[in-house]
C-alpha positions as CSV (number, residue, x, y, z in Angstrom):
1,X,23.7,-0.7,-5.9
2,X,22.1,-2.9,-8.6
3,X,20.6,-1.2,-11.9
4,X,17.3,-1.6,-10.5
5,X,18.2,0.2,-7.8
6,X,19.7,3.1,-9.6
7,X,16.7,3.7,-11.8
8,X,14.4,3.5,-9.2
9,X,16.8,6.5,-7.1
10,X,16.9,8.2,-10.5
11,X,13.4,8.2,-11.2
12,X,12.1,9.0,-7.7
13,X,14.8,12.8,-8.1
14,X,13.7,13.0,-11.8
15,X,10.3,12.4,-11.5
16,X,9.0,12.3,-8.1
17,X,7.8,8.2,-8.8
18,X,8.8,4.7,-8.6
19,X,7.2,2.0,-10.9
20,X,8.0,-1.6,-9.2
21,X,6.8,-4.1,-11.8
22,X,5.2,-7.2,-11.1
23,X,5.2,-5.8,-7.1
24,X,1.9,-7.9,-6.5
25,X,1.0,-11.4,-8.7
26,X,-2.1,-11.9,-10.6
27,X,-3.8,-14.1,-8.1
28,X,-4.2,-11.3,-5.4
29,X,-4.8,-8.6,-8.2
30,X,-7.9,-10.8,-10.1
31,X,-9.3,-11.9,-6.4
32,X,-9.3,-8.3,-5.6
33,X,-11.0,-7.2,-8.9
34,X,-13.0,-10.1,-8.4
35,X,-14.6,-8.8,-5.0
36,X,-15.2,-5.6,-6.1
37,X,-17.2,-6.9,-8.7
38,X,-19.7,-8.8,-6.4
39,X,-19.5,-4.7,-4.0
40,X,-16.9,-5.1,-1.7
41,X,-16.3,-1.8,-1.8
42,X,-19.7,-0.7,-0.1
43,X,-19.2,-3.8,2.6
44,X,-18.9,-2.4,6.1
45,X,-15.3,-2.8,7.2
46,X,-13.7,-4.0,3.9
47,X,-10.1,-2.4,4.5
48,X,-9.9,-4.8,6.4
49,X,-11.1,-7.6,3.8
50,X,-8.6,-10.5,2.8
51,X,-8.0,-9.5,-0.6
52,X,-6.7,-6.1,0.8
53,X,-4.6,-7.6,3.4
54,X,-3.0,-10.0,1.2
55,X,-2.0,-7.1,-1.4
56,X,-0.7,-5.3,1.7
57,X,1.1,-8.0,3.2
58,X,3.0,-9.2,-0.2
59,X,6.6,-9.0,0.4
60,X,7.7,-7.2,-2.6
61,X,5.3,-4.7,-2.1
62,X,6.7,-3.9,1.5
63,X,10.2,-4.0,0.5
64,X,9.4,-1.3,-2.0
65,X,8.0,1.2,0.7
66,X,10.2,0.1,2.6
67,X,13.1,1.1,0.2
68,X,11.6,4.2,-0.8
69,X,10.8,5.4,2.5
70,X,14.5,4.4,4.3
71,X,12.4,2.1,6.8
72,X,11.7,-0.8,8.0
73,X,9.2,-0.7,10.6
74,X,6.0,0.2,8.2
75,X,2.4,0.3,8.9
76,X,-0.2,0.5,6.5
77,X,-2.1,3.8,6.0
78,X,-6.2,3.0,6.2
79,X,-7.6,6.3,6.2
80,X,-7.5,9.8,4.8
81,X,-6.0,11.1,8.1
82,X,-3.0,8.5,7.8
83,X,-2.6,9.3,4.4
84,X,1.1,11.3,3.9
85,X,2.5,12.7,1.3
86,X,4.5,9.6,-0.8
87,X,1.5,7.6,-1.7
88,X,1.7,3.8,-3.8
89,X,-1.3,2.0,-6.0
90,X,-1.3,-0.7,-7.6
91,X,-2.3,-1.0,-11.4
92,X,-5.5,-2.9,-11.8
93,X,-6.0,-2.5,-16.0
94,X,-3.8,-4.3,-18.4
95,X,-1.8,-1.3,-19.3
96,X,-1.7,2.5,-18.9
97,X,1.2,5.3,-20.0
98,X,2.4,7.5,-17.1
99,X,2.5,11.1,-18.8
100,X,5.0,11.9,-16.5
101,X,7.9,9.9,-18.6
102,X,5.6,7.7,-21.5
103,X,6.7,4.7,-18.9
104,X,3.9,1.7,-19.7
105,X,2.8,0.5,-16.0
106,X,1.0,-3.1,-16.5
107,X,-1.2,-5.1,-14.7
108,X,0.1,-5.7,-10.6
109,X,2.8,-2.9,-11.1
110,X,2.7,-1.0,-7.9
111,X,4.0,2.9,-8.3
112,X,4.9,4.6,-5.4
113,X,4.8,8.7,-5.7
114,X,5.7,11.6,-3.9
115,X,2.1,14.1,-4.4
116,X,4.0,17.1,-4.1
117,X,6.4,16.9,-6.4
118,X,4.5,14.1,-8.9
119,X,1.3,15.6,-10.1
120,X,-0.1,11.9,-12.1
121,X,-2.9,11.6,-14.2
122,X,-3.6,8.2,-13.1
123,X,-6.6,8.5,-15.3
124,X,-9.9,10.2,-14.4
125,X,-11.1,7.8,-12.0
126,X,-8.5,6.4,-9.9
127,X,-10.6,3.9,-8.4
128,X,-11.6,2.0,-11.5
129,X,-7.9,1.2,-12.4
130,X,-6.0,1.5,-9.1
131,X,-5.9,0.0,-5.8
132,X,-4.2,3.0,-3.4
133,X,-1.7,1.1,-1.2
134,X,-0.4,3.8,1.4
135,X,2.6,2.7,4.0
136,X,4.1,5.0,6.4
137,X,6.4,5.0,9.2
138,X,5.4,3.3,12.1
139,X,6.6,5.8,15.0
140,X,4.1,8.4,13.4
141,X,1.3,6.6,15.4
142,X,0.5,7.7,18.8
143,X,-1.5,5.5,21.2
144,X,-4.7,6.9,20.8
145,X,-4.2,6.6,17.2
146,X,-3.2,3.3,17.7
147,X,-6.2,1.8,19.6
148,X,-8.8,3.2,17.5
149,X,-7.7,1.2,14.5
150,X,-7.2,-2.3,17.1
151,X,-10.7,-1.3,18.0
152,X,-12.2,-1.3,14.2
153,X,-10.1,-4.1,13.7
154,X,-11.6,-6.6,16.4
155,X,-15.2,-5.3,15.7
156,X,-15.2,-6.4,11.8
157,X,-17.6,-8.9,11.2
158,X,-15.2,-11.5,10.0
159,X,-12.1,-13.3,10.7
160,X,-8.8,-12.5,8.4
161,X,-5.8,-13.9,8.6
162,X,-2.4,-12.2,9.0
163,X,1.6,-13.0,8.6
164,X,3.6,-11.8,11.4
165,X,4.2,-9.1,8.8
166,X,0.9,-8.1,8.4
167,X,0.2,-7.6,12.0
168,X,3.2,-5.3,12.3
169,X,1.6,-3.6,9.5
170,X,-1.5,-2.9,10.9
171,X,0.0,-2.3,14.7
172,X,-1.1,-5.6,16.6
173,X,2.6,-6.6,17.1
174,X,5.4,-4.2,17.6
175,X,8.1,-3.4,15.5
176,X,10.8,-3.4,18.1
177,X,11.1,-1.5,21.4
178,X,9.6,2.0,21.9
179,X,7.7,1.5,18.4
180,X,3.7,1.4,18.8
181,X,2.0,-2.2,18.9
182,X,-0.1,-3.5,21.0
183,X,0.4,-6.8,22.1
184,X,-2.8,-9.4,21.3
């Protein structure tokens, strides 16, 4: 296990969080805060918007859920109801102190934190400063579950693009057999 590694295992028993720096670069960070400044946030359908998808799909960012969580076959959490109990966002200020441990978190750090047992005071309003970046296990979803978010998928009102990762994290493509994904 490399010191990275340990730290992170450390923290996550210590603390109850995980601090990846530099999870996510700039460019997806300052297109993202660049969209919510012209209202995405108020567009119909904008979890589904580029800017969010390319956040979700950043490799880094899925390694470290995937890491924390012991798995591989991910999906990314897109409402309340999906949301579980180890939760990740990604900074969106320059720099902020985590009163947990007086850690600094910077700019396109993504922390990843367990809500039971890590109460943060990610400031007073979380959505000015933090994008919230959920992934959870992928054989949590039942079918239903499963074609209600293809559905709001295909009806958005515009075409996104997605890796082969990113359509595993939303459900469009399987993980492997006996995992949900519908085939497109």
């Amino acid at each position: 296990m490399d010191l990275a590694k340990e730290k992170n295992a450390s923290n996550w028993l210590e603390h109850g969080f995980v601090v990846y720096p530099n999870a996510v670069t700039h460019f997806y960070v300052l297109r993202y805060l660049q969209w919510l400044i012209r209202g995405g946030t108020n567009a119909e359908y904008s979890t589904h918007h580029q800017s969010l998808w390319d956040i979700r799909m950043y490799e880094s960012v899925y390694d470290a859920f995937s890491e924390v969580l012991g798995n591989q076959a991910l999906m990314v959490s897109l409402n309340p109801k999906e949301t579980p109990n180890i939760q990740g966002m990604v900074c969106l200020q320059t720099e902020t102190m985590i009163h947990k441990s007086n850690q600094k978190i910077n700019m396109c750090d993504l922390i990843i934190f367990d809500v039971e047992r890590c109460h943060l005071d990610l400031d007073s309003d979380l959505d000015s400063f933090w994008f919230p970046l959920t992934m959870i296990p992928a054989n949590i979803f039942d079918e239903v579950t499963l074609q209600e978010r293809l559905q709001y998928w295909h009806a958005k009102p515009f075409r996104t693009h997605l890796s082969p990762l990113g359509s595993k994290l939303l459900g469009i493509e399987s993980w492997e057999t006996g995992l949900p994904g519908v085939q497109v």
